[in-house]
N, C-alpha and C positions, 0 to 999 in steps of 0.2 A: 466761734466754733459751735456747730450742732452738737445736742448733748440729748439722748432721749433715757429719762428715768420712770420705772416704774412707780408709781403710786398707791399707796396705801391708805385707807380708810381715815387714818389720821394724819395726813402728808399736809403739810403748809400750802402746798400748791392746791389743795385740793378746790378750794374756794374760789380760783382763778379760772383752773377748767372746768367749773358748774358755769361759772359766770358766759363763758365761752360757750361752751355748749348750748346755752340757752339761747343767746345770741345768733346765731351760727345756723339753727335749722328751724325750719317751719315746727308749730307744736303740731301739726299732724306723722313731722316725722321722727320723733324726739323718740326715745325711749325714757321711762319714767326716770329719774336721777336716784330715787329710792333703790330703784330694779341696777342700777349699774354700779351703785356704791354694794347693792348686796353680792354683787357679782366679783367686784372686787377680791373678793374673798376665796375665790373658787379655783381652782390652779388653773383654768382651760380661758381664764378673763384676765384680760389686762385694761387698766386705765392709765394710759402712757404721758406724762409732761412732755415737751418738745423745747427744750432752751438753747439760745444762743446768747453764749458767753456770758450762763448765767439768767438768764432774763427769758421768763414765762411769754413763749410766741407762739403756742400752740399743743394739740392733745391727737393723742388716735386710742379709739377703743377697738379691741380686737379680740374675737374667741378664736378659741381653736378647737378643731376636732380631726381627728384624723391627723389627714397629709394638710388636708384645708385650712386654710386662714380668713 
């Protein structure tokens, strides 16, 4: 079963979707990791886990503003 947890600056997963994310996109399209772990912080940022049944398959970063996502 799909399980999506938010993450926090000290989350265990957090190490997994660094690893992920670096992976995953060219470094021309990367946002700095410094810049989204500080983002973490800000109510309008989320740095989201993706688990099934438990088990680290994936991440979504998302802001919000407005109605937008």
């Amino acid at each position: 079963m799909l399980e999506l947890r938010g993450m926090s600056p000290s989350d265990p997963l957090l190490s997994d979707a660094d690893a992920l994310y670096m992976s995953a996109f060219p470094e021309i399209e990367r946002i700095p990791l410094d810049s989204i772990h500080k983002g973490m912080t800000l109510s309008d940022v989320d740095y989201t886990a993706i688990l099934d049944d438990g088990r680290f398959v994936g991440l979504a970063y998302t802001m919000t503003t407005g109605s937008l996502i």
